[in-house]
C-alpha positions in Angstrom: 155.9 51.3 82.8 152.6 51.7 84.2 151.8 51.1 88.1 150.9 47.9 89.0 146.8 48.0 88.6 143.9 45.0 88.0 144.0 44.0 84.4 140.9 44.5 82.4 138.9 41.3 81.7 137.1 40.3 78.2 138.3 41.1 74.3 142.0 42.0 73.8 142.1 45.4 72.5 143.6 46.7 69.5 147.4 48.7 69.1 147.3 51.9 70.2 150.8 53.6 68.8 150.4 54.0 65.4 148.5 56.6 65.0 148.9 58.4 68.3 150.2 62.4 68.0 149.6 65.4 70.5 150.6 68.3 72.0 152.0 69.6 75.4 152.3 72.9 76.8 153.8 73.3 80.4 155.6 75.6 82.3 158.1 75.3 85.8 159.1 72.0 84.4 162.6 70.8 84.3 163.8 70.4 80.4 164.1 66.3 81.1 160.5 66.1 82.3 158.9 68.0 79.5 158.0 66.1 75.6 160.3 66.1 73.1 160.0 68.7 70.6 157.9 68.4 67.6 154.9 67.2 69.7 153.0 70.2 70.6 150.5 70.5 67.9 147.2 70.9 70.1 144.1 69.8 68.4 140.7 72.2 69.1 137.7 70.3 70.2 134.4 72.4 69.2 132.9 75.0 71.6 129.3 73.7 71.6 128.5 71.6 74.5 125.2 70.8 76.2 125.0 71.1 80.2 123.8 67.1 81.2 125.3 67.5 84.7 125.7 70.4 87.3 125.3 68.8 90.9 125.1 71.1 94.4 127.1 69.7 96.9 124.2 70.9 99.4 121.2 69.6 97.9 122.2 66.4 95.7 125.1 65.5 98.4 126.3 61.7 97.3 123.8 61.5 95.2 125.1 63.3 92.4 127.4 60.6 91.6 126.4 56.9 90.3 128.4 55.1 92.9 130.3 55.6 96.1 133.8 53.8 97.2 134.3 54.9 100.8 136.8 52.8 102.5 135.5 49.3 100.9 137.0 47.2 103.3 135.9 48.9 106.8 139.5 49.2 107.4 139.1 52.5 109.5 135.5 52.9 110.7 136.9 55.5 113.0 137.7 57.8 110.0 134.0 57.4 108.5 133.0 59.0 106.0 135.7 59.9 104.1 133.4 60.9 101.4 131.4 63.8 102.0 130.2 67.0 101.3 131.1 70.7 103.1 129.2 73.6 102.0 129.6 74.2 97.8 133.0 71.4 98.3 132.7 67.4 97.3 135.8 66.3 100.4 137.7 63.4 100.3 140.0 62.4 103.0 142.9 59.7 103.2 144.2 58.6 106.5 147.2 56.3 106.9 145.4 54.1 108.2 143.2 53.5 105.5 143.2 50.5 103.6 141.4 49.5 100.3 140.0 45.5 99.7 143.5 45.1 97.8 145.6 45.9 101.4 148.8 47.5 99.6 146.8 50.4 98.2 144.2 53.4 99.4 141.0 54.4 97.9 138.7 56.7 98.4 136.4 57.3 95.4 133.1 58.4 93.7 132.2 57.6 90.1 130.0 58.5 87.3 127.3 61.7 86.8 123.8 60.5 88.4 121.0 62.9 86.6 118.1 61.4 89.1 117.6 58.5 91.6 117.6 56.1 88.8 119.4 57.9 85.5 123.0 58.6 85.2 125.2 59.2 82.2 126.5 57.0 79.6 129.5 58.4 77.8 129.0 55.6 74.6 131.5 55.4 71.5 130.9 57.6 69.1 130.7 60.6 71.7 132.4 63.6 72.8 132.1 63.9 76.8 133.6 67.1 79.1 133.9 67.7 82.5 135.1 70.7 84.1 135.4 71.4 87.6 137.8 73.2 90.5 140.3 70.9 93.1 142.0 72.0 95.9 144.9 70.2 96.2 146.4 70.5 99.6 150.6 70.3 100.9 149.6 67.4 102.6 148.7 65.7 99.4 152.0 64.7 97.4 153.7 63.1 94.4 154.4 59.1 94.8 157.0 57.3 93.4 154.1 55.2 93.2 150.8 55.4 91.6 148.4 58.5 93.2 145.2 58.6 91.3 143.2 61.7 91.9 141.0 60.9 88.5 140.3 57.8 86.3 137.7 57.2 83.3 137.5 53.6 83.3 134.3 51.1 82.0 132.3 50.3 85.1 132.9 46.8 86.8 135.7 45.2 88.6 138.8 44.0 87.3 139.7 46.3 84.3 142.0 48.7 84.0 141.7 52.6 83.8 141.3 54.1 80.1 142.9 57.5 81.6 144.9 58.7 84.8 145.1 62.2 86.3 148.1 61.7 89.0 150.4 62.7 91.4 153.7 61.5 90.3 157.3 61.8 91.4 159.4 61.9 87.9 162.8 62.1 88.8 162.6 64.0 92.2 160.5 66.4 91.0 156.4 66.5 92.3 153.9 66.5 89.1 150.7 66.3 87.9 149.7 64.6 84.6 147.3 62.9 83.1 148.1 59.6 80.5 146.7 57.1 78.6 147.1 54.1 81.1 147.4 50.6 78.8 149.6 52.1 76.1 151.4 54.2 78.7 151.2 57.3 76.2 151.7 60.6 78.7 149.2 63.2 77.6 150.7 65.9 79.7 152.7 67.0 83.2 153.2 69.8 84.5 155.2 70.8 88.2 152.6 70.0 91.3 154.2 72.5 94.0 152.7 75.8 92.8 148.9 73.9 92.4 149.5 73.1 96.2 147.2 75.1 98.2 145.0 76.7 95.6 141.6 76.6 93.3 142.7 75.2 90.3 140.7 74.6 87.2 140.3 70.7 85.3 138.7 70.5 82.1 138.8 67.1 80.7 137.8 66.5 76.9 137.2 62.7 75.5 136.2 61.0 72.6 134.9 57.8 73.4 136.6 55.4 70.7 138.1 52.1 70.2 141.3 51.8 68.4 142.4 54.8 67.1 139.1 56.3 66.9 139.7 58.3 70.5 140.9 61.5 71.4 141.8 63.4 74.6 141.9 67.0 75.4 143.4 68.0 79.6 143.7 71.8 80.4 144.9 72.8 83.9 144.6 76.6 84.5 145.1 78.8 87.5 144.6 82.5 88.2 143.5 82.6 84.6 146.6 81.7 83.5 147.2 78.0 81.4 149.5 75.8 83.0 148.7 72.9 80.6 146.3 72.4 77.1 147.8 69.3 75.8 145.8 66.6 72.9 146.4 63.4 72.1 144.3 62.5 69.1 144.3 58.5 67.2 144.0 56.9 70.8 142.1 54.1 71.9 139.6 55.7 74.7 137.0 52.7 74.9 137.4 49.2 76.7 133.8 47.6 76.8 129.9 48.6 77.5 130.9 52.1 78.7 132.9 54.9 79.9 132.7 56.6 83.1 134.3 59.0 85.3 135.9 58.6 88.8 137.1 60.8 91.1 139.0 60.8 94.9 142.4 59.4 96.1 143.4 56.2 94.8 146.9 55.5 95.8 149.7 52.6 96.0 151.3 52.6 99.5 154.5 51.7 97.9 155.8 55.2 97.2 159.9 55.5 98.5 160.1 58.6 99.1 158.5 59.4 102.3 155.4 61.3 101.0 152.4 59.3 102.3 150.2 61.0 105.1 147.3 61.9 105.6 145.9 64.6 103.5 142.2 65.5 101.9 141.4 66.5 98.3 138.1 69.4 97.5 136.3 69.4 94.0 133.6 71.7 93.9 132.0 73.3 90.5 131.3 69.8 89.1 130.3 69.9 85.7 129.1 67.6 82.8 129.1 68.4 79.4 127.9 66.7 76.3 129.2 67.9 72.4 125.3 69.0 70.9 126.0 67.1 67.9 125.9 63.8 70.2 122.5 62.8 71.4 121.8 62.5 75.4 122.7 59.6 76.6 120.9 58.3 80.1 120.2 55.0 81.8 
């Protein structure tokens, strides 16, 4: 079952299994952790994307994103800003002391692409979005037994759920990074966290905005040039209400069991916003 999160607020939303399919590949994963066989039958996405977004940490700073969620609650003033950025690097960084408004949780966060002081994008139904981008994932910085968000697409406003999770999860023992469809639970992909600790590793992150089974989702994790995951899930439901947007930091439960809270930092840098050219651009 999915971690305990805010539910979303408005319409119910239509089933989600039916139709679902998609495709894994992973490697340094034990046999139990992996899909069952039979799933892996990766959908390609076309290659034609338009830039919309491509902010420099130096120059656009903050700004670059559409909103900023540095410790909400002034739990650790001392620790100010946890947000910020350090030469070409977005940094985020999580102290134990840290507490979100919700006090059994952490959260540390930017969200959405900000094209100007007033314009950001609007990833709408009937589009194809991308992002692609590097993280540093530091040691310090380990699967939860609990939920550890390190990237969401969720429709803005407070009080829904996430459409899609990138996390740090303990699955049986074993450290992992995946990425799932949060309301129907439906795991997209995982792959073993320890060799991504203390390295450049490349995200690229492929959605279809669509309700019901209109959606689809494309995650690739690669390091070194080599694929560590390229995993689909097409026939999903990827859109809640208004709009879709992109978050990214440490967002993390501090109910994990297994001793592997403390405080740790997480880098992006190379951020990156594409739209499919057949789509029109869509700004506010």
């Amino acid at each position: 079952m999915p971690p305990p999160h805010p539910h979303r607020t408005g319409t119910s939303r239509r089933g989600l299994l039916g139709a679902a399919v998609g495709g894994l590949a992973a490697t340094a994963l034990p046999a139990s952790l992996r899909l069952p066989a039979g799933t892996a039958t990766a959908a390609t996405l076309a290659d034609s994307w338009a830039l919309r977004w491509s902010p420099s940490p130096s120059s656009a700073g903050l700004g670059a994103f559409e909103t900023i969620e540095d410790d909400r609650a002034d739990s650790h003033t001392g620790g100010q800003p946890h947000i910020y950025p350090v030469g070409d690097t977005f940094r985020f960084n999580m102290h134990l002391a840290d507490r979100d408004t919700s006090t059994d949780r952490q959260r540390h966060e930017v969200t959405g692409m900000r094209t100007s002081g007033s314009s950001y994008l609007r990833w709408l139904p009937g589009e194809t979005w991308r992002t692609t981008y590097q993280m540093y994932i530091p040691s310090s910085l380990k699967a939860t037994t609990s939920f550890t968000h390190i990237m969401q697409t969720k429709q803005p406003g407070t009080g829904t759920s996430p459409i899609t999770v990138m996390s740090l999860r303990r699955v049986n023992g074993v450290q992992t990074i995946e990425l799932k469809l949060f309301e129907a639970d439906i795991l997209v992909g995982r792959t073993d966290l320890v060799p991504l600790h203390n390295a450049w590793v490349d995200v690229d992150f492929r959605m279809k905005i669509g309700d019901g089974a209109a959606g689809s989702v494309r995650w690739i994790l690669r390091k070194n040039g080599s694929t560590l995951v390229d995993a689909t899930r097409t026939g999903v439901d990827t859109f809640l209400l208004d709009r879709v947007r992109p978050k990214w930091g440490i967002y993390r439960s501090l109910g994990d069991t297994s001793g592997s809270l403390q405080d740790c930092y997480l880098l992006l840098r190379n951020m990156r916003g594409y739209q499919m050219v057949d789509d029109p651009a869509t700004v506010n």
